[in-house]
DSSP file (Angstrom, degrees, kcal/mol; ACC not computed):
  #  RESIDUE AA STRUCTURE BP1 BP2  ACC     N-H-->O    O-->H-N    N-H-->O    O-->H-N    TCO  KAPPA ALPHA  PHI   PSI    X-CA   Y-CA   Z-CA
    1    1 A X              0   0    0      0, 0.0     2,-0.4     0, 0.0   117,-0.1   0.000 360.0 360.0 360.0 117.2    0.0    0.0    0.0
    2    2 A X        -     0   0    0      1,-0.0     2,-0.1   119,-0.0   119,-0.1  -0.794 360.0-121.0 -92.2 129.3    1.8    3.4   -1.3
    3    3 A X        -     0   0    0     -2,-0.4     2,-0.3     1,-0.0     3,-0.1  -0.316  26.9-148.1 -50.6 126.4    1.4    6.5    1.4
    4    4 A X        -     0   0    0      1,-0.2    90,-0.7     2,-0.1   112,-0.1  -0.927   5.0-155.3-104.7 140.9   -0.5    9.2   -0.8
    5    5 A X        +     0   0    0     -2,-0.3    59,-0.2    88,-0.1    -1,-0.2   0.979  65.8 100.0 -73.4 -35.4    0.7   12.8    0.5
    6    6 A X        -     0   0    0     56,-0.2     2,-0.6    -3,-0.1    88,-0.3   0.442  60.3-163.5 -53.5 157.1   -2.1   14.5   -0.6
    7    7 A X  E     -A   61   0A   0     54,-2.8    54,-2.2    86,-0.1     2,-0.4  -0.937   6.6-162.5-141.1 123.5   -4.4   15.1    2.6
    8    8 A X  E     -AB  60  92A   0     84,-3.0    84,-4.1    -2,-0.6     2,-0.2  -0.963   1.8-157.6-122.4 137.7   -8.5   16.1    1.8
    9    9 A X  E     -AB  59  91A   0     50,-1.4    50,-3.3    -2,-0.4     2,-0.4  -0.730  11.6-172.8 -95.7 148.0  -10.8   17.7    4.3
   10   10 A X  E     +AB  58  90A   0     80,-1.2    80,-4.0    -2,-0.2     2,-0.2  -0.905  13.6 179.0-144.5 127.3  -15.2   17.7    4.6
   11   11 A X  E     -AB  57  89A   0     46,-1.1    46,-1.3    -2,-0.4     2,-0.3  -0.897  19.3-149.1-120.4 110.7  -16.2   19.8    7.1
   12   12 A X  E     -AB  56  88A   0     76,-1.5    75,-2.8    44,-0.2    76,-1.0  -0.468  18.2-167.3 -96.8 112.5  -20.0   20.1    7.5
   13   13 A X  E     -AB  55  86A   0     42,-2.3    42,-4.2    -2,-0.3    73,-0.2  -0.944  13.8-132.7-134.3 135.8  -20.7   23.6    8.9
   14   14 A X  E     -AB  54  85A   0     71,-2.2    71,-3.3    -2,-0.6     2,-0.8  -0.644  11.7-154.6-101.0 131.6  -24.6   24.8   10.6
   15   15 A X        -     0   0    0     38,-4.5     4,-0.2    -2,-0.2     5,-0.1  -0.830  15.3-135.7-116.2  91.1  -25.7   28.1    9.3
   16   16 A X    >   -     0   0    0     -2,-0.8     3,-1.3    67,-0.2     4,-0.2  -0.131  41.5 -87.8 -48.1 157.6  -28.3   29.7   12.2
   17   17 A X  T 3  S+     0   0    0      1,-0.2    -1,-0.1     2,-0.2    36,-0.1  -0.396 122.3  23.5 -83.3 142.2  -31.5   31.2   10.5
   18   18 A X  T 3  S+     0   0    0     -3,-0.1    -1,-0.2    -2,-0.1     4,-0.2   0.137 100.9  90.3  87.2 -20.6  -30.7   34.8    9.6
   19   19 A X    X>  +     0   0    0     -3,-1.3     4,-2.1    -4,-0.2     3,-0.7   0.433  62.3 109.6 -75.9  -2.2  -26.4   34.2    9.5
   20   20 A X  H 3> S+     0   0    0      1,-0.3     4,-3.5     2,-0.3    -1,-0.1   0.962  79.0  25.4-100.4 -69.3  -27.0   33.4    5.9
   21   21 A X  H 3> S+     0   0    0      1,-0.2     4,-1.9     2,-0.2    -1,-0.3   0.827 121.3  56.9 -63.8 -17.2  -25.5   36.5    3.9
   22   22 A X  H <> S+     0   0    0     -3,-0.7     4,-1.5     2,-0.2    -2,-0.3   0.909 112.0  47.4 -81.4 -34.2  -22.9   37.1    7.1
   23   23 A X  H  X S+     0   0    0     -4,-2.1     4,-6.0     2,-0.2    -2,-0.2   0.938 112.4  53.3 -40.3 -63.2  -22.0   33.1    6.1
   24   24 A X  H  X S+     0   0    0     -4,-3.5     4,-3.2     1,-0.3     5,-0.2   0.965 109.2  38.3 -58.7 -57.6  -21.8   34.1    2.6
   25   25 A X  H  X S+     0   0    0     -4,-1.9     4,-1.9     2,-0.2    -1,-0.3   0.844 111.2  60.3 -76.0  -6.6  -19.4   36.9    2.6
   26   26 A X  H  X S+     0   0    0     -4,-1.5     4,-2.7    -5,-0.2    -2,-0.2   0.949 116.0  41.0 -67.8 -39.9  -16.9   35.1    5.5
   27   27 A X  H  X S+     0   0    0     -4,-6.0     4,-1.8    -5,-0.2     5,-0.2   0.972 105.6  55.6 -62.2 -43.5  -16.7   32.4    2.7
   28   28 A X  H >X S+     0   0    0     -4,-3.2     4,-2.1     2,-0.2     3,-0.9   0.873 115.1  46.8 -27.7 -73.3  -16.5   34.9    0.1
   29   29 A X  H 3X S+     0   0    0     -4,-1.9     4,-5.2     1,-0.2     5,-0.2   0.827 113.0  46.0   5.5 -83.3  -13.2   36.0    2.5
   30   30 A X  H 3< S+     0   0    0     -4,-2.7     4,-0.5     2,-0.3    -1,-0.2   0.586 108.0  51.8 -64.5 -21.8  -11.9   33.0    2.9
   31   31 A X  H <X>S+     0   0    0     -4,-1.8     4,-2.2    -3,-0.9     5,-0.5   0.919 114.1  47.4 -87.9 -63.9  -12.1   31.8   -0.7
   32   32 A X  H >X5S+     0   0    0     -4,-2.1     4,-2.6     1,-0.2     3,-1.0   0.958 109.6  50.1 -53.7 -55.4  -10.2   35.1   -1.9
   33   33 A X  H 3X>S+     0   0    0     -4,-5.2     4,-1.7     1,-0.3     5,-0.9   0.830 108.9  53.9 -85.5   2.8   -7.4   35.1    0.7
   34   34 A X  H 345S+     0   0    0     -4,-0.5    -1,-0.3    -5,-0.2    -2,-0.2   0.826 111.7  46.2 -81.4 -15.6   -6.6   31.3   -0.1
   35   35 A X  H <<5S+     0   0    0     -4,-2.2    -2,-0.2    -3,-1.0    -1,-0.2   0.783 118.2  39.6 -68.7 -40.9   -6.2   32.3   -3.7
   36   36 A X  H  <<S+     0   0    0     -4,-2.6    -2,-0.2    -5,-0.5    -3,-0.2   0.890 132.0  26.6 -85.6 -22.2   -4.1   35.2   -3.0
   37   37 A X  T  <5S+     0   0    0     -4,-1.7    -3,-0.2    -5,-0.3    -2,-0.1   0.739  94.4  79.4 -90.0 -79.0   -2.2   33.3   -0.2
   38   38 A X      < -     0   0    0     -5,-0.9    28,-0.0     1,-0.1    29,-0.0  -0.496  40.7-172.3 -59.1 150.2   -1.8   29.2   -0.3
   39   39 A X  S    S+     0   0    0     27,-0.0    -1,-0.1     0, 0.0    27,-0.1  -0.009  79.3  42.4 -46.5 -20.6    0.5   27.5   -2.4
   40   40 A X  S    S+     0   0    0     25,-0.1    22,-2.4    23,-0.1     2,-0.9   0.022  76.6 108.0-147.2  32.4   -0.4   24.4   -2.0
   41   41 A X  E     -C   61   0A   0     20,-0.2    20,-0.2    -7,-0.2     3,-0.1  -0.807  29.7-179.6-108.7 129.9   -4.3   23.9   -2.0
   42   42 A X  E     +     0   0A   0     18,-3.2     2,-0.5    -2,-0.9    19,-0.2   0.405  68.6  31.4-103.8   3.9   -5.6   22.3   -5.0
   43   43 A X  E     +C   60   0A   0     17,-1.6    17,-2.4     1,-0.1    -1,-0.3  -0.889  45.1 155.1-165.9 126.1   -9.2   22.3   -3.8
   44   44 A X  E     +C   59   0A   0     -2,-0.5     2,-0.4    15,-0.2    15,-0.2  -0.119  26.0 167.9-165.2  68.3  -11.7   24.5   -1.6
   45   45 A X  E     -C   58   0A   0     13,-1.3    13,-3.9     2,-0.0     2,-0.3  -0.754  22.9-141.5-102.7 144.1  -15.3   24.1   -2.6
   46   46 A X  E     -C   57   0A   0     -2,-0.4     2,-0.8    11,-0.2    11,-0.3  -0.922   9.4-164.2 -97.1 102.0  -18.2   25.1   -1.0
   47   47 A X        -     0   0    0      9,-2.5     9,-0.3    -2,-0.3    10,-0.1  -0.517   2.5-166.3-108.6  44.4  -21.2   23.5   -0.7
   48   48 A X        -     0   0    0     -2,-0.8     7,-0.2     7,-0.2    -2,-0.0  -0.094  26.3-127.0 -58.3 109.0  -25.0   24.8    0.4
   49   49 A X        -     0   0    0      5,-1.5    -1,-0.1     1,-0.2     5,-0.0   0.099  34.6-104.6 -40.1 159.9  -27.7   22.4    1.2
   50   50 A X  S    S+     0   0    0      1,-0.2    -1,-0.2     2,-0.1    -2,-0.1   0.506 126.6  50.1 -68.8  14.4  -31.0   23.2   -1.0
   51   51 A X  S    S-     0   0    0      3,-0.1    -1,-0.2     0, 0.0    -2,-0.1   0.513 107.9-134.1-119.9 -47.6  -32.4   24.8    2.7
   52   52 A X        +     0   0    0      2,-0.0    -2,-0.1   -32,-0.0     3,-0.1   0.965  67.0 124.1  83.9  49.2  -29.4   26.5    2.7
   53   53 A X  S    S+     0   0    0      1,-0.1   -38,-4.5   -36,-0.1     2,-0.3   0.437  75.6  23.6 -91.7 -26.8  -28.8   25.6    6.6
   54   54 A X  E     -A   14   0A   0    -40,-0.3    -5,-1.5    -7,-0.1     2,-0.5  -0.953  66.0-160.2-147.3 139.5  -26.0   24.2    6.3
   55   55 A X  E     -A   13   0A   0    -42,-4.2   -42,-2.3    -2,-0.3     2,-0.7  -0.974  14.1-146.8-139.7 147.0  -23.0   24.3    3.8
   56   56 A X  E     -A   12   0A   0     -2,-0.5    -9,-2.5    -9,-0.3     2,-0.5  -0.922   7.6-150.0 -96.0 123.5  -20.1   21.5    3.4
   57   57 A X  E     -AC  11  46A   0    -46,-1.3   -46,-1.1    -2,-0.7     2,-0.7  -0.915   7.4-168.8 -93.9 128.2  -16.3   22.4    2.4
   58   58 A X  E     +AC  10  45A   0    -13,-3.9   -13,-1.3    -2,-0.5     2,-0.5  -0.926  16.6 176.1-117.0 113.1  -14.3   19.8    0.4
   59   59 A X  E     -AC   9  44A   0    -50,-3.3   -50,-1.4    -2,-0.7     2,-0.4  -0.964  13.6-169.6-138.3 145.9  -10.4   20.9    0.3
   60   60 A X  E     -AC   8  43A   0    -17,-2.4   -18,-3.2    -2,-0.5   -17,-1.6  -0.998   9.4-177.8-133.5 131.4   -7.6   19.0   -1.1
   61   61 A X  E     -AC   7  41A   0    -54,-2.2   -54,-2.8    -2,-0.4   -20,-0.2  -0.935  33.2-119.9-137.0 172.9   -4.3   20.1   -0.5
   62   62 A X  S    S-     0   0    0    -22,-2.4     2,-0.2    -2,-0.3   -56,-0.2   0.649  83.3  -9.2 -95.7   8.8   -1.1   18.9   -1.6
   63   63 A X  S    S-     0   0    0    -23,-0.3     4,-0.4   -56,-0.2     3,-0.3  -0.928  76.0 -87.4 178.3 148.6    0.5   18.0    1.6
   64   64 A X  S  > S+     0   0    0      1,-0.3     4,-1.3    -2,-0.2     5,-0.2   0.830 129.5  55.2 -46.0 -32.9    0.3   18.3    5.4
   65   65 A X  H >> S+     0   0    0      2,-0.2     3,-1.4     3,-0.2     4,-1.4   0.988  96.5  56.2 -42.6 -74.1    2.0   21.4    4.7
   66   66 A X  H >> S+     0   0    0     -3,-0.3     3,-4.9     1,-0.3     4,-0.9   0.914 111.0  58.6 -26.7-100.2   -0.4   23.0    2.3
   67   67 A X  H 3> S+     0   0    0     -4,-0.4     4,-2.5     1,-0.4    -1,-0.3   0.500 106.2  34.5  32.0 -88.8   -2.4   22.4    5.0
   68   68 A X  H <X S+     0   0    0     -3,-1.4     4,-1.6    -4,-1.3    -1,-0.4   0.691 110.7  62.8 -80.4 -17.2   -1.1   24.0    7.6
   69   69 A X  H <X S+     0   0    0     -3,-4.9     4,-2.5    -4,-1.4     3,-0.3   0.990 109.7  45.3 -93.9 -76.3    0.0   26.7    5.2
   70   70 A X  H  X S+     0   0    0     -4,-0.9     4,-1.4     2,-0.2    -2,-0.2   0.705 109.9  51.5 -31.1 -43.1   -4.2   27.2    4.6
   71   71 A X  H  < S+     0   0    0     -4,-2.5    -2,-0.2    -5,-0.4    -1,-0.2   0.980 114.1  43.5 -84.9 -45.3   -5.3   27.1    8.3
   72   72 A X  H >< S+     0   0    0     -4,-1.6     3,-0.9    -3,-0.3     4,-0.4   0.896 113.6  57.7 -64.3 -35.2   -2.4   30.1    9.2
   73   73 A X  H 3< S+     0   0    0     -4,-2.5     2,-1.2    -5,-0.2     3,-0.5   0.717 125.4  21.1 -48.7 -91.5   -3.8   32.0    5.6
   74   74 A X  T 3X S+     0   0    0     -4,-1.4     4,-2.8     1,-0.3    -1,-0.2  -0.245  85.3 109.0-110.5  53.6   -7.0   32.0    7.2
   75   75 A X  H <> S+     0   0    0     -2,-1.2     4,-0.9    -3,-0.9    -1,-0.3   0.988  85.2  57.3 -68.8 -47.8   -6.7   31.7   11.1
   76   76 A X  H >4 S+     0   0    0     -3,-0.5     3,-0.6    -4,-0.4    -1,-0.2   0.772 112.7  41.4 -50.8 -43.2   -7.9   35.7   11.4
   77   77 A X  H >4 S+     0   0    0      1,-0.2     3,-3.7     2,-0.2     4,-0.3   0.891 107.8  59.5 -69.3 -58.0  -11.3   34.7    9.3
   78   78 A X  H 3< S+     0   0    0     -4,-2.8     3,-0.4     1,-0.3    -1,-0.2   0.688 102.0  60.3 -54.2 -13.2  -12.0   31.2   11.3
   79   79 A X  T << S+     0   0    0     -4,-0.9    -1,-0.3    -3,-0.6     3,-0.2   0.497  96.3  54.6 -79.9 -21.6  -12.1   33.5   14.2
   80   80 A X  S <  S+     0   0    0     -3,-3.7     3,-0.3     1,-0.2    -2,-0.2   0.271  81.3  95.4 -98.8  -2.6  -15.0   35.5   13.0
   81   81 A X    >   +     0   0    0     -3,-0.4     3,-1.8    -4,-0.3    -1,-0.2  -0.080  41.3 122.5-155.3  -2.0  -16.8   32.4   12.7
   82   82 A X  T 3  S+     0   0    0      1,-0.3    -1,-0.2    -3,-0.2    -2,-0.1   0.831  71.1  55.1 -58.9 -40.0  -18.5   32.9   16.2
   83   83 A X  T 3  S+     0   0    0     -3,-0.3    -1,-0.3   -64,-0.0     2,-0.2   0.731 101.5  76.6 -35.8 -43.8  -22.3   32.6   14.8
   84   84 A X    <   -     0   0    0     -3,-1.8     2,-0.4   -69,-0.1   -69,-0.1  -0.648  63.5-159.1-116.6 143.6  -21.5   29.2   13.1
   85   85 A X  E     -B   14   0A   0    -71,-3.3   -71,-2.2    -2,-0.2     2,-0.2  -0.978  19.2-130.0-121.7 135.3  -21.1   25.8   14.6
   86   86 A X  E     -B   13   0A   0     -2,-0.4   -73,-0.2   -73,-0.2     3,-0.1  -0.512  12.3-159.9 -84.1 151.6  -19.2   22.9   12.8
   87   87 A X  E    S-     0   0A   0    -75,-2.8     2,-0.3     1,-0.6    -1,-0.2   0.761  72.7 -34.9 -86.4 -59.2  -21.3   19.5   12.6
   88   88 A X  E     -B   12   0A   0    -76,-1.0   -76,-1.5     2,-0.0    -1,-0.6  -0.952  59.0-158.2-177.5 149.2  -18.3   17.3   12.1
   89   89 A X  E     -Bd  11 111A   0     21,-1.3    23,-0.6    -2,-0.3   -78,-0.3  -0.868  15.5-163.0-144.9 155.1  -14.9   18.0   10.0
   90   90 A X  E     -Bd  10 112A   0    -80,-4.0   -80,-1.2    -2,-0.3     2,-0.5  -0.999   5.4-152.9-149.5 138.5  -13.3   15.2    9.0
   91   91 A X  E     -Bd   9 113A   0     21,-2.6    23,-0.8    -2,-0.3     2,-0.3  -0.808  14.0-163.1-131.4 109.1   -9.6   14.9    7.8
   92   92 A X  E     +Bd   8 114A   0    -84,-4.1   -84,-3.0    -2,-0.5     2,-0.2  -0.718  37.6  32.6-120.5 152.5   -8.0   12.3    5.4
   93   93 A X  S    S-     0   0    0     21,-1.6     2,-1.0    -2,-0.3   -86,-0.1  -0.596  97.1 -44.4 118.0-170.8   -4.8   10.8    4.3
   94   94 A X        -     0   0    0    -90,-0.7   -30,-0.2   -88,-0.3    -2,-0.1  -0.660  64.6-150.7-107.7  93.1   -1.4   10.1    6.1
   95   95 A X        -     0   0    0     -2,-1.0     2,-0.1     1,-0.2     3,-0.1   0.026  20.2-101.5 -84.3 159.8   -0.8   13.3    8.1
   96   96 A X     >  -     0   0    0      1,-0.1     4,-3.1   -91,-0.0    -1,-0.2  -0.529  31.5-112.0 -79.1 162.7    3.0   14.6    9.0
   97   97 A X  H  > S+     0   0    0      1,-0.2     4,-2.3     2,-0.2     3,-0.3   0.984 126.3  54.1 -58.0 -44.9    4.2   13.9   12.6
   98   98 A X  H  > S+     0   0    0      1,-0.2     4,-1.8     2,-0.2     3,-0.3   0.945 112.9  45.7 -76.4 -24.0    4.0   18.2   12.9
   99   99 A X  H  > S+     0   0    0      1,-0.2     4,-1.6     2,-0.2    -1,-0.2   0.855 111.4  50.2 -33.7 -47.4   -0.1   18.0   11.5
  100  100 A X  H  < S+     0   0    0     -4,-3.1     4,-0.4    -3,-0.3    -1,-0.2   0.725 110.5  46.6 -91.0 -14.8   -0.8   15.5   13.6
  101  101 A X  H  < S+     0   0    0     -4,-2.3     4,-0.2    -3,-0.3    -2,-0.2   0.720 105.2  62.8 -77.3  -8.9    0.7   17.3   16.8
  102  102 A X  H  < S+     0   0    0     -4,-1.8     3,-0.5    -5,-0.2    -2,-0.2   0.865 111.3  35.5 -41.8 -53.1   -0.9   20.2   15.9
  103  103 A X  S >< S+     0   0    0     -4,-1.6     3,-1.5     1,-0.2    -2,-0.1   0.347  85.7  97.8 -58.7  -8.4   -4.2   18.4   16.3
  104  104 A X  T 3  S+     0   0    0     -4,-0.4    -1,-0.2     1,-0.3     3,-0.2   0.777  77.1  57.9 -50.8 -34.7   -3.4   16.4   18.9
  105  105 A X  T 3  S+     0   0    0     -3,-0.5     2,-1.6    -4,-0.2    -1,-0.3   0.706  81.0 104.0 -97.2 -16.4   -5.1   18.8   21.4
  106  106 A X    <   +     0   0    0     -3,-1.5     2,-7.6     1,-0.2     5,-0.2  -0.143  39.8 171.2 -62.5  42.5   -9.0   18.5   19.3
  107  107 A X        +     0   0    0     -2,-1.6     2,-0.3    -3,-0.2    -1,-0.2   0.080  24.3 128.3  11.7  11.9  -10.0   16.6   21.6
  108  108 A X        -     0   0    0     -2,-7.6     3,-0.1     1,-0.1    -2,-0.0  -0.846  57.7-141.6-120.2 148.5  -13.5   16.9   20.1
  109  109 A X  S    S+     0   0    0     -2,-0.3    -1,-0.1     1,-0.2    -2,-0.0   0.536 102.7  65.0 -71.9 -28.1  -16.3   14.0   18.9
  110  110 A X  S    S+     0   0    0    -24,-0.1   -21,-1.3   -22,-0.1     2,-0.3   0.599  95.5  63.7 -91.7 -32.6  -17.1   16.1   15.9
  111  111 A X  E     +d   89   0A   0     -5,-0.2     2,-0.4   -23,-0.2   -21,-0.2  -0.827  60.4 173.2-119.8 156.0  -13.4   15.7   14.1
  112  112 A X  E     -d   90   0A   0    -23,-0.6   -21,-2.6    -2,-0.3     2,-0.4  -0.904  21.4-138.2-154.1 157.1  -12.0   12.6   13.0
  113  113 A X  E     -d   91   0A   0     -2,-0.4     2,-0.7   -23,-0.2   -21,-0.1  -0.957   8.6-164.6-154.6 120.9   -8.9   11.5   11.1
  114  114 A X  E     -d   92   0A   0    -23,-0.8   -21,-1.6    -2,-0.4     2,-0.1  -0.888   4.9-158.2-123.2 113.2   -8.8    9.0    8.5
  115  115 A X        -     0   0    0     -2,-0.7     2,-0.4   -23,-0.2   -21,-0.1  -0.386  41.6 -93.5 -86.2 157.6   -5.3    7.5    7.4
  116  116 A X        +     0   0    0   -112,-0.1    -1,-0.1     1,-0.1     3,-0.1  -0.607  45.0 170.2 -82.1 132.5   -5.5    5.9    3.9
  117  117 A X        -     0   0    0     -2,-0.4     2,-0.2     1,-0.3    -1,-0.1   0.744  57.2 -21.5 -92.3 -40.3   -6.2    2.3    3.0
  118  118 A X        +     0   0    0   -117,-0.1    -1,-0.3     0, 0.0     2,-0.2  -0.838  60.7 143.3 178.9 135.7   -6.8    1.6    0.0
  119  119 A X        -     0   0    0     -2,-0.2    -3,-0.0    -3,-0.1     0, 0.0  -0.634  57.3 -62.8-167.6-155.0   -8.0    3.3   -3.5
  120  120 A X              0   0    0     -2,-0.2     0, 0.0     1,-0.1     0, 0.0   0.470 360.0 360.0 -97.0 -20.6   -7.4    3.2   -7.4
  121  121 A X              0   0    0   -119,-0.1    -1,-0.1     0, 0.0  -119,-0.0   0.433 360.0 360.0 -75.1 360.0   -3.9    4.1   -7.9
């Protein structure tokens, strides 16, 4: 079984009735300073249930680096984020030792980390 670097996140995030346009333009935000910033994210779509309650994010980056590189781009923004509650994020592929001590301390039921098994390559 060959280690893939590449490391993809879904995080499922609950949009209180009325947050809807304050939702919109933090993503808006967030979408612009990863463009103008990371280096190494290949992917960061954004996803609104038809109720539009809820929204999902799907990111691929190209390494536990990328990564980390993305959460310091947009720590200041994830901070504004007080309104909105994540459901579950969930983070996969075969993390570097400094990713995974960075995360060590989430302690939380809601995030989960899933090393890779098995695929098409």
């Amino acid at each position: 079984m060959e280690k893939i670097s590449k490391i993809q996140t879904n995080t499922i995030i609950k949009i209180p009735e009325g947050k809807l346009e304050e939702f919109k333009q933090i993503a808006i935000e967030c979408i612009k300073q990863s463009r103008e910033k990371d280096t190494g994210t290949l992917k960061y779509d954004w996803f609104l249930s038809s109720d539009q309650t809820e929204c999902v994010v799907r990111e691929e980056f190209t390494s536990s680096k990328a990564l980390i590189e993305h959460a310091i781009n947009t720590r200041e923004l994830q901070e504004t984020w007080s309104d909105f509650s994540i459901d579950h994020a969930k983070v996969f592929g075969d993390l570097s030792p400094q990713l995974l001590e960075m995360l060590k301390g989430l302690d939380d039921p809601r995030f989960k980390l899933y090393s890779y098994f098995m695929g098409l390559d």
